[in-house]
C-alpha positions as a Markdown table, in Angstrom:
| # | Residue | x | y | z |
|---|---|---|---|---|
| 1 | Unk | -4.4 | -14.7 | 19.7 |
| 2 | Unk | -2.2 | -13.7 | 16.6 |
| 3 | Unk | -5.4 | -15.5 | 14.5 |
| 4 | Unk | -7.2 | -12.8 | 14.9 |
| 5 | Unk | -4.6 | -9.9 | 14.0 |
| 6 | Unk | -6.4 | -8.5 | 10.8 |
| 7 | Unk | -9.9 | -10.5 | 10.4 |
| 8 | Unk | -13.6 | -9.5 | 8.7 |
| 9 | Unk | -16.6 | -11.3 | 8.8 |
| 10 | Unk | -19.4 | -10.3 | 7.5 |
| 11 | Unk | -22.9 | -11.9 | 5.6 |
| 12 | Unk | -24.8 | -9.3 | 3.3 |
| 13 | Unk | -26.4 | -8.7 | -0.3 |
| 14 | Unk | -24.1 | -7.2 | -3.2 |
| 15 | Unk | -25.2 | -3.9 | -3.9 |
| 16 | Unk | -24.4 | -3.9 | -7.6 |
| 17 | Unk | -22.6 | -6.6 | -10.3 |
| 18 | Unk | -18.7 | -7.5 | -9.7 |
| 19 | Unk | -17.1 | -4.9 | -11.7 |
| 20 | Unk | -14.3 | -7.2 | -13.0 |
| 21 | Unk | -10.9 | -6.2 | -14.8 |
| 22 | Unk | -8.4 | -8.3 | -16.0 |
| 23 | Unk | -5.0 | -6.8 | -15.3 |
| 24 | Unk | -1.4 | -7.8 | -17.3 |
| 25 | Unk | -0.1 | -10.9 | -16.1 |
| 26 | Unk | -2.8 | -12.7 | -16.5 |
| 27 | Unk | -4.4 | -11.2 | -12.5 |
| 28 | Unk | -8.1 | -10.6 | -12.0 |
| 29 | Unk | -9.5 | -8.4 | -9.8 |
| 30 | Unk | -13.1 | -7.7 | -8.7 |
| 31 | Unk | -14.9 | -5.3 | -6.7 |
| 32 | Unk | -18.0 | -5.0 | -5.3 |
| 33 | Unk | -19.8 | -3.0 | -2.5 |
| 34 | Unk | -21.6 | -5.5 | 0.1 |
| 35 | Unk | -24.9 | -4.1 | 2.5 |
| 36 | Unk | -25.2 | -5.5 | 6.3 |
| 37 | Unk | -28.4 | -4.3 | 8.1 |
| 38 | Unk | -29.5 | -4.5 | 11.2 |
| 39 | Unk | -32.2 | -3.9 | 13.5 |
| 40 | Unk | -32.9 | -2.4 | 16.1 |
| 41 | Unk | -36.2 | -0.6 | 18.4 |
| 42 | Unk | -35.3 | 3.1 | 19.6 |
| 43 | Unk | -36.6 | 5.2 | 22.1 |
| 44 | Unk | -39.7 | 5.0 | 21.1 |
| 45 | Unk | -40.2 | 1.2 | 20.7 |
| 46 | Unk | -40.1 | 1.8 | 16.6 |
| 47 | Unk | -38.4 | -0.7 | 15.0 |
| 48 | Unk | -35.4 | 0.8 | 12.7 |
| 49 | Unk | -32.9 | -0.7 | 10.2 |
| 50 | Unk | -29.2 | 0.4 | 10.2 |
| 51 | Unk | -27.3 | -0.5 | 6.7 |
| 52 | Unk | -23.7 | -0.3 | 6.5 |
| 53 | Unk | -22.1 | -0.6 | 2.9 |
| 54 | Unk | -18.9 | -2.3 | 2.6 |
| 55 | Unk | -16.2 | -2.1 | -0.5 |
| 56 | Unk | -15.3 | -5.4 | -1.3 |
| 57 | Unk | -12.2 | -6.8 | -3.4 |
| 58 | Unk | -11.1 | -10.1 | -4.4 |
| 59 | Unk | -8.2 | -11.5 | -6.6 |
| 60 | Unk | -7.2 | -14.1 | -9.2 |
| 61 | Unk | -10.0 | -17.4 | -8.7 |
| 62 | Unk | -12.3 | -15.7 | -6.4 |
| 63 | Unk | -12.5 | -12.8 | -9.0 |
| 64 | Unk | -13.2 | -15.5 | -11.5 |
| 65 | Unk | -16.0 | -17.0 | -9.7 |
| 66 | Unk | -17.3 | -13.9 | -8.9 |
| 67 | Unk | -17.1 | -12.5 | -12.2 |
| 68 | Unk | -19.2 | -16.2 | -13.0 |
| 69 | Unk | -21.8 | -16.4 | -10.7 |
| 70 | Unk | -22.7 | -13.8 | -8.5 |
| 71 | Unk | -25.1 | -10.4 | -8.9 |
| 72 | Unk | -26.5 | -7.7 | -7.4 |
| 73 | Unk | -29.0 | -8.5 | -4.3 |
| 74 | Unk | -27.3 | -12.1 | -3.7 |
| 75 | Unk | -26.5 | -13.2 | -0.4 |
| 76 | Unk | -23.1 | -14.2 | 0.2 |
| 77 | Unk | -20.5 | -15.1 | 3.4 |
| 78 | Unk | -17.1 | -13.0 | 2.9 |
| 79 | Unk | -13.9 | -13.8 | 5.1 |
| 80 | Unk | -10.5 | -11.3 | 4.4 |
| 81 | Unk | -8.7 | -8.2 | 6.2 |
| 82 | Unk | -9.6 | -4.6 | 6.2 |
| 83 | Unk | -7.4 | -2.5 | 4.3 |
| 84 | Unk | -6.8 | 1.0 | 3.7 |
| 85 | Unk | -5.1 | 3.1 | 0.7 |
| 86 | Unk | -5.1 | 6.6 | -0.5 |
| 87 | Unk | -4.6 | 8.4 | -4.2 |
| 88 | Unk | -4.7 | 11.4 | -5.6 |
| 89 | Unk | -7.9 | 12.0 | -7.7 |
| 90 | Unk | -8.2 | 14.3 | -11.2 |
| 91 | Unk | -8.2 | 17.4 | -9.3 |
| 92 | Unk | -5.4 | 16.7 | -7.1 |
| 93 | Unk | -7.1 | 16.4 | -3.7 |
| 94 | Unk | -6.1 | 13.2 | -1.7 |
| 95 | Unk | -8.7 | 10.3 | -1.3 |
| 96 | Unk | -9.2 | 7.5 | 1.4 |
| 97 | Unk | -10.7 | 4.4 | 0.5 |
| 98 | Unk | -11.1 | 1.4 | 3.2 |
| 99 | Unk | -11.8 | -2.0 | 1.9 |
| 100 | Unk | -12.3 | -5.2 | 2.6 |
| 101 | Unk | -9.8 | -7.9 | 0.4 |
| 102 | Unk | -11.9 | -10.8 | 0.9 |
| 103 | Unk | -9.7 | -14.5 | 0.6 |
| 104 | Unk | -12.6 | -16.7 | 1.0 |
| 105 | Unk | -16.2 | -16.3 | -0.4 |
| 106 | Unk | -19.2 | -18.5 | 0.5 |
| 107 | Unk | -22.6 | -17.5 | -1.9 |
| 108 | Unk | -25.4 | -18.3 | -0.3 |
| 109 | Unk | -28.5 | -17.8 | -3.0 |
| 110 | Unk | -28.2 | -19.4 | -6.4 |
| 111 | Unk | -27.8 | -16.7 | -9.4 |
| 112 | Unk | -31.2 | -16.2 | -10.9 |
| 113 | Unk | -30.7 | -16.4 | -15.0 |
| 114 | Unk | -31.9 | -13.1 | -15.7 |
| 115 | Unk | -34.6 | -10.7 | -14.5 |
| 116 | Unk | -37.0 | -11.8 | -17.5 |
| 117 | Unk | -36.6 | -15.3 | -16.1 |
| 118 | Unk | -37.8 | -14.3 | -12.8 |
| 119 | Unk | -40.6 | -12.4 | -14.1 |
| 120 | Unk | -41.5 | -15.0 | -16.2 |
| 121 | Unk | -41.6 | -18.0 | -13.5 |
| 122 | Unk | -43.8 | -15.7 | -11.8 |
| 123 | Unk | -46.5 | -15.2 | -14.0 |
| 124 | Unk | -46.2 | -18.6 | -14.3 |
| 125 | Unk | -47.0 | -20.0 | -11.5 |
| 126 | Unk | -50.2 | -18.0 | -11.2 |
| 127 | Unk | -53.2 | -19.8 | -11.1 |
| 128 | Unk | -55.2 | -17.9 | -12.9 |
């Protein structure tokens, strides 16, 4: 039982680019927020999707690679812990902020170049 003392699992799309910054020391940190959906029928047999954004950090190589090859709408695996931590914002009121500080990382699309890329394969293929 003590494996699972402080474990999270989740599979979702980025919501936006890593937001990457390169500390003293040589340390890399990235963040990123992460969407799961699911689905569901209610009362009245309507089908409905429930999406729950996720704050997502990630350290030293996994920064790296993240900072290298992944982008916003990508799927990806994440495995860390759930962490929370508070500060003190401009105006003096106290903040909360849970997050996940992910220690492994699986992607699970392949980074498109860029969007003219996509748009051009696209009007590429079209037969016409």
């Amino acid at each position: 039982m003590s494996a699972l003392k402080n474990r999270v699992q989740l599979i979702g799309h980025l919501g936006k680019d890593p937001q990457v910054k390169h500390l003293q020391g040589e340390k890399v940190v990235a963040q990123f927020s992460l969407a799961t959906s699911e689905s569901y029928k209610n009362k009245q047999g309507e089908k409905v999707k429930d999406t729950q954004w996720h704050q997502v950090v990630v350290w030293g190589k996994l920064a790296e690679i993240s900072e290298k090859f992944l982008q916003k709408g990508m799927k990806v695996a994440i495995e860390g812990k759930l962490t929370y931590r508070s500060y003190e914002d401009k105006q003096g009121n106290q903040r909360y902020v849970t997050e996940i500080v992910a220690q492994d990382l699986l992607m699970l699309d392949k980074k498109e170049k860029t969007t003219e890329k996509k748009t051009a394969l696209v009007e590429d293929d079209l037969p016409f």
